[in-house]
N, C-alpha and C positions, 0 to 999 in steps of 0.2 A: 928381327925387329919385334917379333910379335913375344916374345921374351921379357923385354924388358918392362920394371912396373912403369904405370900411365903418368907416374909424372915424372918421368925420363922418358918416356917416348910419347911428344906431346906434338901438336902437329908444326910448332916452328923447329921441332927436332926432324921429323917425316920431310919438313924444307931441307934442312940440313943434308939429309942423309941422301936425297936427291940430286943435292949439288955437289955430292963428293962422286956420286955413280955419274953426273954427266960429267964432272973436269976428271975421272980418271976412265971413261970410255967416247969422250967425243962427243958427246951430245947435245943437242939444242935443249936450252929449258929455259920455262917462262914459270916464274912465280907469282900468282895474280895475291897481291896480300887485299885485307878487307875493304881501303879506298875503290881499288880498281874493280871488287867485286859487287862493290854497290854500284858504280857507276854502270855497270853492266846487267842491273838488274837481276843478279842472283840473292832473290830475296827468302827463297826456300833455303839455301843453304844459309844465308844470313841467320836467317830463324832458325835454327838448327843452332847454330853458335851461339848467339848471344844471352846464354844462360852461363859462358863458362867466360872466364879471366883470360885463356887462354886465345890469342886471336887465329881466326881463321883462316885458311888457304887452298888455294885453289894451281895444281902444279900439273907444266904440261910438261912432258920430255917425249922428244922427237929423235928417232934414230933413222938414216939414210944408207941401209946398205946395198941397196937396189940403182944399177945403172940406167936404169929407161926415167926417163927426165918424167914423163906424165902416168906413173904408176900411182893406183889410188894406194893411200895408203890401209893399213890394218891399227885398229884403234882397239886398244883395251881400257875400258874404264875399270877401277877398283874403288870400293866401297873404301874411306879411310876414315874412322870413327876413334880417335883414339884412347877415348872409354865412353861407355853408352852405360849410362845410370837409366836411360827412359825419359830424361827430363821430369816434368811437372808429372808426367804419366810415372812413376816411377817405378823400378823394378825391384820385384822382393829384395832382401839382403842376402838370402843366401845365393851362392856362388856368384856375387855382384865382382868379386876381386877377377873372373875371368873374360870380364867384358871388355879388359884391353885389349881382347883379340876383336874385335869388333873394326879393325884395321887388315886384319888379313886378305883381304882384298887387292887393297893398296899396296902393301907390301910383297904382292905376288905378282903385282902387275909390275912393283918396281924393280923385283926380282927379274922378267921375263925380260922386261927391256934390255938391263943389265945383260942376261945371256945371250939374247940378239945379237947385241953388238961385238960381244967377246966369241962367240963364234963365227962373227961374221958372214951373218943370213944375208943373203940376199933378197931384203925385204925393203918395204917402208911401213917403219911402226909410228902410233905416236899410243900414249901413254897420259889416260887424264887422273889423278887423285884429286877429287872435292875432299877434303881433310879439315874436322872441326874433333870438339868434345861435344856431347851432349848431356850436358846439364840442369841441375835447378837451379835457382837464382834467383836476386828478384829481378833480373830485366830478362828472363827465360823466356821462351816462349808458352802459351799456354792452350787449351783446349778451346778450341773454338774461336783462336786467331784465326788472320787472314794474311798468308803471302803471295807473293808474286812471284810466276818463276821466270827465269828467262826467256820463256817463249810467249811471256804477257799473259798465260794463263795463269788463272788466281785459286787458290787451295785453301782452303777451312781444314786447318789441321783437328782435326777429334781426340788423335790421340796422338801426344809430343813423342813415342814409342818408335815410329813412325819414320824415327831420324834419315832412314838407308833408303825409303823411294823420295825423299824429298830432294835429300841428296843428289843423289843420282839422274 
């Protein structure tokens, strides 16, 4: 995944490629597109996104290979950035062309799932990707916004750089 350039692996591609690992191993997935992420007050990842064209998404995949009904599960989150310029904060130009890896996170996570279930661990996983681009733009975010995250606490972003603990 982390291969291809960033506008072929863009995050309704990372949707994509999600939904073909859960209908060819079994899996639960939930794709929160940008409606359902506002409603739910992810407004750090919001901001994060809405510098790029590109819409955002938020992807859970759930594997059950574990027989005990009230086993907690095992959660891996991955960073999924599917190119990170810096935003408004912007980053030199050189070596900008390798910041589609700025999703390897995501891709490892989606990876892990994927072998989970194909070897049939005796586990319970779930598997979150918060997946945007981080962009400039004019409706970018900027320094010295203010978001909201999900947990109602509020963040004065300094520097849009920043994308991967906002994220996350």
């Amino acid at each position: 995944l982390c291969n291809h350039p960033s506008n072929v692996m863009t995050p309704s591609r990372i949707a994509s490629e999600a939904q073909a690992i859960a209908k060819e191993e079994s899996l639960r997935l939930k794709i929160l597109e940008r409606k359902d992420i506002e409603k739910l007050g992810m407004g750090a990842l919001l901001g994060v996104a809405q510098g790029s064209h590109e819409p955002t998404k938020f992807i859970i995949l759930e594997y059950k290979g574990s027989k005990k009904k009230d086993e907690r599960p095992v959660v891996l989150v991955g960073k999924t950035i599917t190119f990170d310029t810096g935003g408004i904060s912007l980053k030199p130009a050189e070596n900008m062309e390798h910041m589609k890896a700025d999703m390897t996170g995501g891709a490892e996570v989606l990876a892990s799932i994927r072998a989970a279930a194909r070897l049939k661990l005796p586990l319970h996983l779930i598997s979150i990707l918060p997946v945007a681009e981080n962009m400039p733009g004019g409706r970018a975010m900027k320094p010295g916004d203010v978001v909201t995250t999900l947990s109602g606490k509020t963040v004065e972003v300094q520097n849009t750089d920043a994308e991967g603990r906002l994220i996350l």
